[in-house]
C-alpha positions as CSV (number, residue, x, y, z in Angstrom):
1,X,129.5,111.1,73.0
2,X,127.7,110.5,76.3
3,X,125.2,107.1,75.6
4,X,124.2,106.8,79.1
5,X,122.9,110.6,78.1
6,X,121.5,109.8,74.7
7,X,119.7,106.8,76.4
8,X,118.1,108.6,78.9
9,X,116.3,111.1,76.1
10,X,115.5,108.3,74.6
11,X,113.6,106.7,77.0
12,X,112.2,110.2,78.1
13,X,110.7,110.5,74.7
14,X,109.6,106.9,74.4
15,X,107.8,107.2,77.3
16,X,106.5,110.8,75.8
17,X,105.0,108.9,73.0
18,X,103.8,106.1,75.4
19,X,101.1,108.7,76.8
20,X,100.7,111.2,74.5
21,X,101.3,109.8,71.0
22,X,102.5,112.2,68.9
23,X,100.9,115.5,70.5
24,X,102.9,118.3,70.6
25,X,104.7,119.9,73.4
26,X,102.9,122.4,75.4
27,X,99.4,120.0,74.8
28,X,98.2,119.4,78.6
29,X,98.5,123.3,79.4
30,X,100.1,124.1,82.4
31,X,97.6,122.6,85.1
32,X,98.0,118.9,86.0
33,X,95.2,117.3,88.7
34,X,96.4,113.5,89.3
35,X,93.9,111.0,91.2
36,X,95.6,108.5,92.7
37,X,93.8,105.5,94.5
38,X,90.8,103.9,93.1
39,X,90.5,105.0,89.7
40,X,86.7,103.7,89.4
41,X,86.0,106.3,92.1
42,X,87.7,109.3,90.2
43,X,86.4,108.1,86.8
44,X,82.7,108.3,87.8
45,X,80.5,111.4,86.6
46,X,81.3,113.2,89.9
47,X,84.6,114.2,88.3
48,X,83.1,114.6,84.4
49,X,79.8,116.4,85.6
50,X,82.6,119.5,87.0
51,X,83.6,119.8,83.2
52,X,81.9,121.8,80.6
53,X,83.7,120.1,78.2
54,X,86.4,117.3,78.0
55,X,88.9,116.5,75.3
56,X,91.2,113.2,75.4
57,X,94.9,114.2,75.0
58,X,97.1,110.7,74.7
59,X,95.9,109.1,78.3
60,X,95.0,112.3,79.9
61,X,91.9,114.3,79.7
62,X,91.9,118.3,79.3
63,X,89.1,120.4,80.3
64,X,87.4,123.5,81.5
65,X,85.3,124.0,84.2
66,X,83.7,126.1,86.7
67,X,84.1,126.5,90.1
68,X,83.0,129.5,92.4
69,X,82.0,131.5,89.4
70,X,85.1,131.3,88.1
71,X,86.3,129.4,84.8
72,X,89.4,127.2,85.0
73,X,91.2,124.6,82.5
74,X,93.8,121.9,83.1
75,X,94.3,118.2,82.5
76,X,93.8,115.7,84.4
77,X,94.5,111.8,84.8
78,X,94.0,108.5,86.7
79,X,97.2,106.7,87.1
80,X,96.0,104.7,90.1
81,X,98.8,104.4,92.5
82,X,102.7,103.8,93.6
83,X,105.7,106.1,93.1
84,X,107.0,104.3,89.4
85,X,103.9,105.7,88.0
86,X,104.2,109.1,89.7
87,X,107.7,109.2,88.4
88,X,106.5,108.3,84.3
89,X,103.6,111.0,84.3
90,X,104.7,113.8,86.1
91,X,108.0,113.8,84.0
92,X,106.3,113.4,80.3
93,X,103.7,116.0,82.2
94,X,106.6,118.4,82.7
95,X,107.6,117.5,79.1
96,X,104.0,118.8,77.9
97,X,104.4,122.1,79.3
98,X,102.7,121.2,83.3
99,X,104.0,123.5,85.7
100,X,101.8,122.8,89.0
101,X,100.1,119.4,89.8
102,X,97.6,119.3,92.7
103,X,97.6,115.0,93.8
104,X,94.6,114.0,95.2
105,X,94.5,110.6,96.7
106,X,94.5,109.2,100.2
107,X,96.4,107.9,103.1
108,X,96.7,106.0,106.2
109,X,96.4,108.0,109.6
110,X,99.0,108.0,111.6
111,X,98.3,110.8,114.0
112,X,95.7,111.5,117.0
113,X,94.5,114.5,115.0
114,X,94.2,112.6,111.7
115,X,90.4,111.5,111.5
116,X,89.2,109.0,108.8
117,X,87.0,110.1,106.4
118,X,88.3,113.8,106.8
119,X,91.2,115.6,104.7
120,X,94.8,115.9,104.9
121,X,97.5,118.5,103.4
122,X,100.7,117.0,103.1
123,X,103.1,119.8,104.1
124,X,106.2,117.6,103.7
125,X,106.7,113.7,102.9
126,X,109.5,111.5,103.1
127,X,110.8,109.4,100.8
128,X,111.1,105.3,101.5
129,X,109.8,104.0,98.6
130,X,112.7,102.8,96.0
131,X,111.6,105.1,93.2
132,X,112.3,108.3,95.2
133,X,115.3,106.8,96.5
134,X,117.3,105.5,92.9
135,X,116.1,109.9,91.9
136,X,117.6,111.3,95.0
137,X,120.5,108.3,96.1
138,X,118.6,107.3,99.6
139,X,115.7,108.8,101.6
140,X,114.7,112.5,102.2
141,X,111.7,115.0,103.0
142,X,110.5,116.8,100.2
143,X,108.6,120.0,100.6
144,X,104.8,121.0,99.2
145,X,105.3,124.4,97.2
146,X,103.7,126.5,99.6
147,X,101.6,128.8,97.6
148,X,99.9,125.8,96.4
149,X,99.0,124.3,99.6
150,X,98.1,128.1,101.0
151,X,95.5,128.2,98.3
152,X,94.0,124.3,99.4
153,X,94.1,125.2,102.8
154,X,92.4,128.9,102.5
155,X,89.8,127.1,100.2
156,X,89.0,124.3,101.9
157,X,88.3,126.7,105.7
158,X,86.1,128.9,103.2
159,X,84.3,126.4,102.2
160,X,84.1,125.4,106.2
161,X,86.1,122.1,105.5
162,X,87.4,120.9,108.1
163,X,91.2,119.8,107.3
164,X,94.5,118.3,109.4
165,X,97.9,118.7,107.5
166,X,101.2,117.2,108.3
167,X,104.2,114.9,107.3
168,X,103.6,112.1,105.3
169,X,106.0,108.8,104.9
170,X,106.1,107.5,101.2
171,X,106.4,104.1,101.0
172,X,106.1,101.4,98.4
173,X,106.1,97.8,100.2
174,X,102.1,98.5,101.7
175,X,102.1,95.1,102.8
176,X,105.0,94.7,105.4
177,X,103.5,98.0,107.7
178,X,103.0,96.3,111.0
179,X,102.5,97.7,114.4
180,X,105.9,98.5,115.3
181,X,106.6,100.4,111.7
182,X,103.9,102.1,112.7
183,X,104.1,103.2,115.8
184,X,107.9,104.3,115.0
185,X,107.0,106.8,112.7
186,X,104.0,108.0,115.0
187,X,106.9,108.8,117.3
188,X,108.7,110.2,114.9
189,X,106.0,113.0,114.0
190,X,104.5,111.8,110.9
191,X,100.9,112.3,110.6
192,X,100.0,109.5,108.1
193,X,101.1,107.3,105.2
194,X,100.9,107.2,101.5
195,X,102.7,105.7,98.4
196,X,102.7,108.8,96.1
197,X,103.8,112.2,97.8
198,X,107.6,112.2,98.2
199,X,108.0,111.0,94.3
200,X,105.5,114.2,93.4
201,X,107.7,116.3,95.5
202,X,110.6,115.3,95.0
203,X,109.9,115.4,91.5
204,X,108.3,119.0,91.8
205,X,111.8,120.5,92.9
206,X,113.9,118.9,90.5
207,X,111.9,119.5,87.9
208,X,110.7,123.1,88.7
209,X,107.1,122.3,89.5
210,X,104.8,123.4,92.1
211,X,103.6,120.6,93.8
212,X,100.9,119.5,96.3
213,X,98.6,116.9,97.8
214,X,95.3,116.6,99.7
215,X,94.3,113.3,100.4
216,X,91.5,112.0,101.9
217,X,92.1,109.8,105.2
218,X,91.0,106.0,104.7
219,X,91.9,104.2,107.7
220,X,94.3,104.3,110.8
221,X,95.4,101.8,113.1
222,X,94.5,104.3,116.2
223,X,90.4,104.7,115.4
224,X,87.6,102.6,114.3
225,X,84.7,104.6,112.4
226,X,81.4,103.1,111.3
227,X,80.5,105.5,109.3
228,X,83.2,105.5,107.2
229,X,82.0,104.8,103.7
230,X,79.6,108.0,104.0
231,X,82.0,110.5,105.0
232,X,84.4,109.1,102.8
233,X,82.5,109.5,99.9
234,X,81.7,113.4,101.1
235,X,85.2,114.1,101.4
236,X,85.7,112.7,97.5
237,X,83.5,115.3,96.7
238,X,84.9,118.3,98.4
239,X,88.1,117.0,97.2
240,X,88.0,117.4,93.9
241,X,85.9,120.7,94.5
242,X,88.6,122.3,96.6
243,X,91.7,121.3,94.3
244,X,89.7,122.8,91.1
245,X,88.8,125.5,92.7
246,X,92.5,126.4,94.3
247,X,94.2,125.8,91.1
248,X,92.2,128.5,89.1
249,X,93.4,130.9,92.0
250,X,97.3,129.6,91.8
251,X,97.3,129.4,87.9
252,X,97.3,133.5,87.8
């Protein structure tokens, strides 16, 4: 008998029951939205008031909506931030029958295209942080499934939201970026900085999810903006808007 095995589906369905209790498989549906970030932000009514109606499933929240005069449903969740979490709930997600999650968070701009306050699509990310690394045995770009991050992008330039996309480096230590980490991976062609996306991803391929991310830009070494509170708060809202309304078209 293999035990290293047997523990693994143990822990699996431990941390099953962690989230979801005793709900069955197949509860969340197959559309997963995670906020990452500040979860006071993504908790407020901006988020509820797009529901119709809202049922709690274990620590997620299931719902239907409307968007574009078109009705969607999925669940969705506020785990905060860092890759361990990404790794626990998008695996008991898969588990519950999820098979496309749309992260919505931020990052850090790296590149001179990469405005704060505005949008970005992470069309790769690469994988520092030491969760994505003990999955995958050291670090490596991940891939956005492109169908979902066609259907953010064509919604978002419909909507005439104006949007940068790029790589994005997945890290975990936040507090040792300095200047010279942060000019290397300028150089390098990476277009900002997050904590979250290479996990998803990563996660996402092995598991057989479609994956993707649009973040909103919070800061970057390379501009100062004094208005950033108030276009930060507008891109929340498109946001949220754009990713509900792209997953009703990519759930068909």
């Amino acid at each position: 008998m293999d035990r290293q095995k047997d523990w693994r589906e143990h822990i699996r369905e431990t941390a099953y029951r962690w989230l979801l209790g005793e709900r069955p498989r197949g509860c969340l549906g197959e559309n997963l939205l995670l906020l990452f970030g500040n979860p006071d932000e993504f908790d407020a009514p901006r988020v509820k008031e797009k529901f119709d109606s809202v049922e709690q499933v274990g620590v997620f929240l299931k719902g239907r909506y409307r968007v574009a005069g078109q009705e969607g449903l999925l669940s969705y969740t506020t785990p905060k931030f860092g890759a361990p979490i990404v790794s626990h709930y998008v695996e008991v997600a898969a588990m519950a029958g999820v098979k496309r999650i749309i992260s919505v968070g931020y990052v850090g701009g790296l590149a001179d295209d990469v405005r704060v306050g505005e949008l970005f699509l992470c069309d790769r990310a690469m994988g520092l942080d030491g969760t994505t690394r003990s999955y995958f045995g050291g670090p490596r770009e991940f891939a956005a499934t492109p169908r979902l991050s066609a259907a953010l992008e064509k919604t978002a330039r419909a909507a005439g939201v104006g949007l940068s996309r790029g790589t994005v480096v997945s890290i975990d230590a936040l507090m040792l970026e300095c200047s010279a980490w942060v000019a290397e991976w300028r150089a390098a062609g990476y277009g900002a900085v997050d904590l979250e996306t290479a996990c998803l991803f990563g996660l996402g391929e092995k598991l057989g999810l479609e994956c993707a991310a649009l973040h909103i830009v919070s800061d970057s070494p390379y501009r100062s903006d004094t208005d950033r509170e108030a276009r930060h708060m507008a891109s929340l809202d498109d946001q949220l808007r754009i990713a509900l309304e792209s997953m009703i078209g990519a759930g068909r």
